[in-house]
C-alpha positions as CSV (number, residue, x, y, z in Angstrom):
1,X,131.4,-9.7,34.7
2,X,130.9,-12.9,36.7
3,X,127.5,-13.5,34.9
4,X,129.1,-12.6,31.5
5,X,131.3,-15.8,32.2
6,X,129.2,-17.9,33.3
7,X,127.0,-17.3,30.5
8,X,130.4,-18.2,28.2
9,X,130.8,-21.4,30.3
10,X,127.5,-22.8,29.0
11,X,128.0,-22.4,25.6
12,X,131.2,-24.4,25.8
13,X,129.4,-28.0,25.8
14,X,127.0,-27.3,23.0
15,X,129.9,-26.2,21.1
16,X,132.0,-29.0,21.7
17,X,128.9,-31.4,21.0
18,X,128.8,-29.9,17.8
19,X,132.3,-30.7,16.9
20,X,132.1,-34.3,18.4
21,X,128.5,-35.0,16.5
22,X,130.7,-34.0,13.0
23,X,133.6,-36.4,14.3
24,X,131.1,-38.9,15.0
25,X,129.5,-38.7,11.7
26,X,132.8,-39.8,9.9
27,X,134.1,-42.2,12.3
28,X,131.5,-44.3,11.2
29,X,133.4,-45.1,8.1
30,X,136.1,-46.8,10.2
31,X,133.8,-49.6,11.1
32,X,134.7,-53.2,11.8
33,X,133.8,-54.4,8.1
34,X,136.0,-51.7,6.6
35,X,138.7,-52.8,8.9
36,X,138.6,-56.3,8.4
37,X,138.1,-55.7,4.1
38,X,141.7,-54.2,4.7
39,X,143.2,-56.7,7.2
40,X,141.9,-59.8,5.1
41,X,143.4,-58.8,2.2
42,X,147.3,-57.6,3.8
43,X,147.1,-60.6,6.1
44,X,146.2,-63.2,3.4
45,X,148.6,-66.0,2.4
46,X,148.4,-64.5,-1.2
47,X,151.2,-61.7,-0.2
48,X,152.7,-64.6,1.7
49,X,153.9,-62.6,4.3
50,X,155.3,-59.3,3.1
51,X,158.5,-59.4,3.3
52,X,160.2,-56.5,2.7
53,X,161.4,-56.4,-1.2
54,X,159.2,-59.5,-2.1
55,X,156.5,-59.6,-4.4
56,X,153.9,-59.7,-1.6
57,X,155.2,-56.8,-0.2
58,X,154.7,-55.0,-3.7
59,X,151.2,-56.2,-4.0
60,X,150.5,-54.5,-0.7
61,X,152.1,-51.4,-1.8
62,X,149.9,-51.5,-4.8
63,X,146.8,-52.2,-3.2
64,X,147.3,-49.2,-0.4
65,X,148.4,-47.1,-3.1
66,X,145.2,-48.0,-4.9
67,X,143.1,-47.5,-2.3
68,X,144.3,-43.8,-1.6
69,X,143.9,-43.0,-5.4
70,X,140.0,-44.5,-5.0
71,X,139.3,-41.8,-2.1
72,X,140.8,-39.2,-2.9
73,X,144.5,-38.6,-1.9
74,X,146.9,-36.8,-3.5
75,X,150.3,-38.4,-5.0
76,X,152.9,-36.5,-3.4
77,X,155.7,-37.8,-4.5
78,X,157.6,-36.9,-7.5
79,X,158.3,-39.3,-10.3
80,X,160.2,-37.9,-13.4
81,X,158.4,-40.5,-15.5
82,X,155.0,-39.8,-14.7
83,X,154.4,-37.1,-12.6
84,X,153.2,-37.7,-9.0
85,X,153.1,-41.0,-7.3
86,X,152.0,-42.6,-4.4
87,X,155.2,-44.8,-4.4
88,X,158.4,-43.7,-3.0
89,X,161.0,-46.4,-3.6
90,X,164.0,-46.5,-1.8
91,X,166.5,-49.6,-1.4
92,X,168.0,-51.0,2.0
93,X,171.1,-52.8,2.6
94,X,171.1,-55.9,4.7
95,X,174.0,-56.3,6.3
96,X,174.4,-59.1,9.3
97,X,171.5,-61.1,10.0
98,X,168.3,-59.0,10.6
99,X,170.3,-55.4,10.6
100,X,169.4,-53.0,7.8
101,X,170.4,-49.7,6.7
102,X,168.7,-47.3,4.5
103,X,170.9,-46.4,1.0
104,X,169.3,-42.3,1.0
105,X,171.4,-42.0,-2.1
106,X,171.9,-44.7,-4.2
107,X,174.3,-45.0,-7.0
108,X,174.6,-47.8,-9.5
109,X,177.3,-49.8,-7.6
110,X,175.4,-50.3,-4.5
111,X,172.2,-51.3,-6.4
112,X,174.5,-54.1,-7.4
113,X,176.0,-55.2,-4.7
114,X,174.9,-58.3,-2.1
115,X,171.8,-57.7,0.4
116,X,170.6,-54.5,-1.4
117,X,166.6,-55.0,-1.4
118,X,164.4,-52.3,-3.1
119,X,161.6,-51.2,-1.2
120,X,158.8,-48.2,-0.7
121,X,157.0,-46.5,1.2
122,X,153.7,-45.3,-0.1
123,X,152.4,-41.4,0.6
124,X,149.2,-40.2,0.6
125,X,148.4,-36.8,1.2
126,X,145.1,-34.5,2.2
127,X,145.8,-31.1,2.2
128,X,144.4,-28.7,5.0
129,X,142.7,-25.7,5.2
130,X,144.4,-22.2,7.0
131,X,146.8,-24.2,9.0
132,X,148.2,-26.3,5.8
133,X,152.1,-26.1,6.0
134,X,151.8,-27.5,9.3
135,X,151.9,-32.0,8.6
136,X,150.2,-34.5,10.5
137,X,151.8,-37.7,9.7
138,X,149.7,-40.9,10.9
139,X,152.0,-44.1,9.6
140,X,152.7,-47.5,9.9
141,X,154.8,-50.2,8.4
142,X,152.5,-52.4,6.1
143,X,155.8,-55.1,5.6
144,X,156.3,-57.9,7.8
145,X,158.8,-61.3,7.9
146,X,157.3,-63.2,4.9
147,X,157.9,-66.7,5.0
148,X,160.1,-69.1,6.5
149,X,160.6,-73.0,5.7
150,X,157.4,-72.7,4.1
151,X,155.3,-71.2,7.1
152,X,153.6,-67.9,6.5
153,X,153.8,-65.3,9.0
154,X,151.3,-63.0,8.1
155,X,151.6,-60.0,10.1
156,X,147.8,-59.0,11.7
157,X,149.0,-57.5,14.4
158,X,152.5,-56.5,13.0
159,X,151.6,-54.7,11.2
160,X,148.7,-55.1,9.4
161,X,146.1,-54.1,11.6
162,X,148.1,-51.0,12.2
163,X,148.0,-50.3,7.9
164,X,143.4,-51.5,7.5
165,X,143.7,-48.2,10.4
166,X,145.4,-46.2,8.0
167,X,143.2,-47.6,4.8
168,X,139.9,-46.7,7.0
169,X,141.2,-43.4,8.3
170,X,141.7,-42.4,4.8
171,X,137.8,-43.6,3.9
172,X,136.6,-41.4,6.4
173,X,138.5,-38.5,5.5
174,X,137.4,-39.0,1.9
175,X,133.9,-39.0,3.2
176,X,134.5,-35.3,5.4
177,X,136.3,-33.9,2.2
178,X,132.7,-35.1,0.4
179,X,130.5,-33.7,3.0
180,X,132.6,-30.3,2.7
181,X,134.6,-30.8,6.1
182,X,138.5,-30.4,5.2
183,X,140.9,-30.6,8.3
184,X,142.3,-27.3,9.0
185,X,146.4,-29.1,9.0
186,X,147.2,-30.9,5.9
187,X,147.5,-34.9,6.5
């Protein structure tokens, strides 16, 4: 019995190599060029910060949402117009200085009303093998404080750098999909 487990025991690493030299193979697509691709572009002065309900926050809601459709992500979300999306727009209300709340269900008078900003999130989904109803959810907030007496704050670290992770993590699962390697929970 003893040598029976022993024997077990030493299988363990080269079957845990295996699995780390197929993680390895994919994390190279989350590589310091990827990242900064992603960061230049939701850091630049061109979305002028990101404020949340500005047009530079749109463009970066665009440009993730594009960037799912180019690797393979499904639209989850569903839009009576045209199908699925990868936009989920919601609208907040601003009510004293910096605090917010979310409107979950809005009707036409509070679209109306002072301090209501529309908004989304955007969704991308990869759906997993035997173990698919069960969700991994891997976020971030890609909006930031947009711009103030003419000064940019651009957000790197808040949180853009947080959203080129989420932008390369999506590359490399795209490139596993290719390669035939699916995750066994959906994402």
């Amino acid at each position: 019995m003893l040598k029976k487990l022993l024997f077990c025991l030493t299988l363990i690493p080269y079957y845990l190599q295996a699995q780390d030299s197929t993680a390895l193979r994919f994390a190279q697509y989350i590589s310091v060029p990827e990242l900064k691709k992603h960061l230049n572009y939701i850091a630049s002065d061109e979305l002028a910060g990101r404020r949340t309900g500005t047009a530079g926050q749109k463009k970066a809601a665009q440009y993730i949402a594009k960037h799912f459709e180019s690797q393979g992500l499904l639209p989850i979300v569903k839009d009576s117009l045209n199908g699925n999306s990868f936009i989920q727009p919601f609208y907040i209300k601003r009510y004293f200085l910096e605090q917010y709340s979310v409107i979950h269900r809005p009707k036409t008078q509070h679209l109306k009303g002072r301090g209501v900003i529309p908004t989304e999130n955007v969704l991308g989904f990869i759906e997993g093998t035997d173990k698919k109803d069960e969700v991994v959810v891997i976020t971030a907030h890609y909006d930031h404080l947009g711009k103030d007496q003419g000064k940019v704050y651009n957000g790197a670290d808040d949180d853009g750098s947080g959203t080129s992770t989420i932008l390369a993590l999506a590359t490399a699962f795209a490139e596993a999909q290719k390669a035939g390697y699916k995750p066994s929970r959906s994402i």
